[in-house]
N, C-alpha and C positions, 0 to 999 in steps of 0.2 A: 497388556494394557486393556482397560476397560473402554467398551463400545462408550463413544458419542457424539450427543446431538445438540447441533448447533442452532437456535432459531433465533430468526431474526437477522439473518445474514444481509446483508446489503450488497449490490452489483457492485461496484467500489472494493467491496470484501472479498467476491467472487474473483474480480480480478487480481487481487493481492496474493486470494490463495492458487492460483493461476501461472502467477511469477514465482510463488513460491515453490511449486514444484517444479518449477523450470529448474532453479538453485539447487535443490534436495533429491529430484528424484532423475533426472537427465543427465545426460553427458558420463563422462568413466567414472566420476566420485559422487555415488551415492549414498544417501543417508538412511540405512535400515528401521531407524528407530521414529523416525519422521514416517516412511513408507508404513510402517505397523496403524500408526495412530493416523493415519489418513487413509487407511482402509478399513476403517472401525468408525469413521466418522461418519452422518446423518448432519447434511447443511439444507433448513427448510429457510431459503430467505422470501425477505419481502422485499416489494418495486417500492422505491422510495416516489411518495406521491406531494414531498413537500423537502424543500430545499433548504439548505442552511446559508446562511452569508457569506460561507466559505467554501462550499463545494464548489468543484470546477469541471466534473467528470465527464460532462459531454463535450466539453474542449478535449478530452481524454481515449473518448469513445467507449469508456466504460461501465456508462448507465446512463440514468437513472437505473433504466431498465435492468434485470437480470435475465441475462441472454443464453450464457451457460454455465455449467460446473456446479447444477444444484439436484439435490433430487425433490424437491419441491420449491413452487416460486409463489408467493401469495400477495395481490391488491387488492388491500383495504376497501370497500367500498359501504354506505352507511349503513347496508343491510346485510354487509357479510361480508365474502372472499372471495374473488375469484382465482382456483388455484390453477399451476399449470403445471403437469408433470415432467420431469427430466430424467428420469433412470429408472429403471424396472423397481429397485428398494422405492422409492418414489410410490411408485404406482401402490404399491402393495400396502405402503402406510395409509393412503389415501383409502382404498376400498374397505378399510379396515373403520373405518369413518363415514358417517351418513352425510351425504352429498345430495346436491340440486343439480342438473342441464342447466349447464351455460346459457344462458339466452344472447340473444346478440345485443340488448340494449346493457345487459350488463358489459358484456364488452368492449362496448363502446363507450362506458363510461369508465372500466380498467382503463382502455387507452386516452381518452381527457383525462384522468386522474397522473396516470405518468408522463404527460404532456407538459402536466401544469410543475411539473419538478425540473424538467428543463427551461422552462419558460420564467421560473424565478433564479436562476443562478447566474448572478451580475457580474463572477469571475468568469476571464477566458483568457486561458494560455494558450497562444501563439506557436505551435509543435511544427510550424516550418522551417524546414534545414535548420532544428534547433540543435544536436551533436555537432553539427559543423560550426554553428554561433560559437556555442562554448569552447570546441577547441582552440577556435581562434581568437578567445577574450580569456585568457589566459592570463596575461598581465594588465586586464583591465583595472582602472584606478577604481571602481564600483566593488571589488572583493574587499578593500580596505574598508570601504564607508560604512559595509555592511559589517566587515570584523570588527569595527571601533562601536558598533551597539549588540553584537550576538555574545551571550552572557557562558557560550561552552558550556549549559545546564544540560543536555541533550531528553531535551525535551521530544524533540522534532522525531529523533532516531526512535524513542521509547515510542512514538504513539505511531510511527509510520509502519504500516501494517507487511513493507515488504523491505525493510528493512534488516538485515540478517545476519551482522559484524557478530561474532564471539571470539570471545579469548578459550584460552585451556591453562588450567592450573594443574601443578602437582601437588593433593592435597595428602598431607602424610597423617597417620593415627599414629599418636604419640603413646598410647597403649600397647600397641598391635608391632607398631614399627609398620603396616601396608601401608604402598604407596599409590591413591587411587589418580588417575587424569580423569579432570572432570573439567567442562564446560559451561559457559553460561553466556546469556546477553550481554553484548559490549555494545559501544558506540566509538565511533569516529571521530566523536568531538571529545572524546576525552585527550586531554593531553600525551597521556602516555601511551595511546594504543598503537602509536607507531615508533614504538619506543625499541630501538635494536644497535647490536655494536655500540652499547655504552652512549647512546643518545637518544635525543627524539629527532624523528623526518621533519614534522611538521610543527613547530614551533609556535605560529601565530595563528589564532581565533581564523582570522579571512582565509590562510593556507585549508583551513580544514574547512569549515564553508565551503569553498570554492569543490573542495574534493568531493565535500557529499553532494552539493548539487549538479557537479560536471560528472558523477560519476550516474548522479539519479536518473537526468535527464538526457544524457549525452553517452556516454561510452557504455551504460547498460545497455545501450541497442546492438553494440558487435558482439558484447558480451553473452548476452540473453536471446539477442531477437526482437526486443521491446520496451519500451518505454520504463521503467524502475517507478515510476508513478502515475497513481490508478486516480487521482484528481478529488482525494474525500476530503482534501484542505483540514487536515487533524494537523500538522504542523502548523499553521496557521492560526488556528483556534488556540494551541497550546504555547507559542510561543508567549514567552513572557514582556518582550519588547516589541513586539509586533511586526516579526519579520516575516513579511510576504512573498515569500516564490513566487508567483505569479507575479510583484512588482517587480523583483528582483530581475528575472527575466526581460521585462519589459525595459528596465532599465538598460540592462547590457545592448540589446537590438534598439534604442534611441542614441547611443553615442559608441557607435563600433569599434573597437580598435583598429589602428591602420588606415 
């Protein structure tokens, strides 16, 4: 694999790629091919110092700021950078580059600059005893209302950065007669991805819903350790009927099951 370099990374991103080696590189089943290309990679992010209408990450705890998992972190400011180092690679790009001493008014306005990204983000999810919400809103009547407007495009799964469903195909050369196993991105909201013994599991739009979100925000915590989402509201943004996790949520804890 070819070395590289990621710039532009966002705290939101840092923590996705965080989870993701949670999935990939932890526990007995590791992924050698993931582990190559993540030790060849170079992530210089920046502190987001301006908010979208849809980010939610400090409900999250996973920015603005970039905290770790970078080897270089940089805030815009109008006369330049301020950067910060994270890994010896880090250091070494950097002195390789003509730099200024920090001064302390510049860092004082890095930190007003990634203030002002928390201080515009008008979502906030609610992360108390939320695995326990969801397991116990299970047959909530609120998975239907949302199933009767989510369009199963999977939008959400394609832009959610810690999102990690694949299938494996047997793809044969009708030349050769080889028969290779290859992999690719699935989703959960496809119909047939839980397709087995001559049927599907999950039949209806809300069934699968209900799966990705009780699985995102809820049972990724026994599973992982943590949260399955980093708050960068890309589902949100990309959904095509406007379905919001963060209301979504908010709906199930206004009318509890039981």
């Amino acid at each position: 694999f070819k070395p590289h370099a990621f710039l532009g990374v966002r705290a939101c991103e840092l923590a996705a790629i965080r989870i993701q080696d949670k999935v990939f590189l932890e526990g007995p089943y590791q992924d050698p091919i993931y582990r190559r290309r993540r030790e060849q990679t170079v992530l210089i992010a920046v502190n987001c110092t301006q908010a979208a209408s849809t980010c939610f990450c400090a409900s999250m705890e996973t920015g603005p700021r970039c905290s770790a998992g970078f080897d270089l972190a940089l805030t815009e400011l109008a006369e330049g950078f301020v950067c910060e180092i994270g890994t010896d690679r880090g250091r070494e790009l950097l002195e390789a580059c003509e730099t200024a001493s920090l001064q302390s008014h510049h860092a004082a306005a890095a930190d007003a600059a990634r203030q002002q990204a928390v201080d515009q983000q008008s979502r906030h999810l609610d992360t108390k005893d939320l695995p326990e919400l969801l397991a116990a809103s299970r047959n909530h009547p609120h998975w239907h209302v949302v199933g009767d407007r989510c369009l199963s495009c999977t939008n959400c799964t394609m832009v959610c950065p810690t999102c990690f469903c694949m299938s494996v195909d047997e793809v044969r050369d009708l030349s050769t007669g080889e028969v290779n196993r290859e992999r690719k991105w699935d989703s959960c909201f496809h119909t047939d991805f839980t397709y087995m013994n001559g049927g599907v599991v999950r039949t209806e739009t809300s069934h699968r819903y209900r799966q990705w979100l009780s699985h995102k925000l809820g049972t990724w915590h026994a599973q992982f350790g943590t949260s399955g989402c980093v708050g960068c509201g890309r589902c949100i943004t990309w959904c095509p009927v406007g379905i919001d996790l963060v209301a979504e949520v908010a709906a199930l804890r206004a009318e509890p099951v039981g």
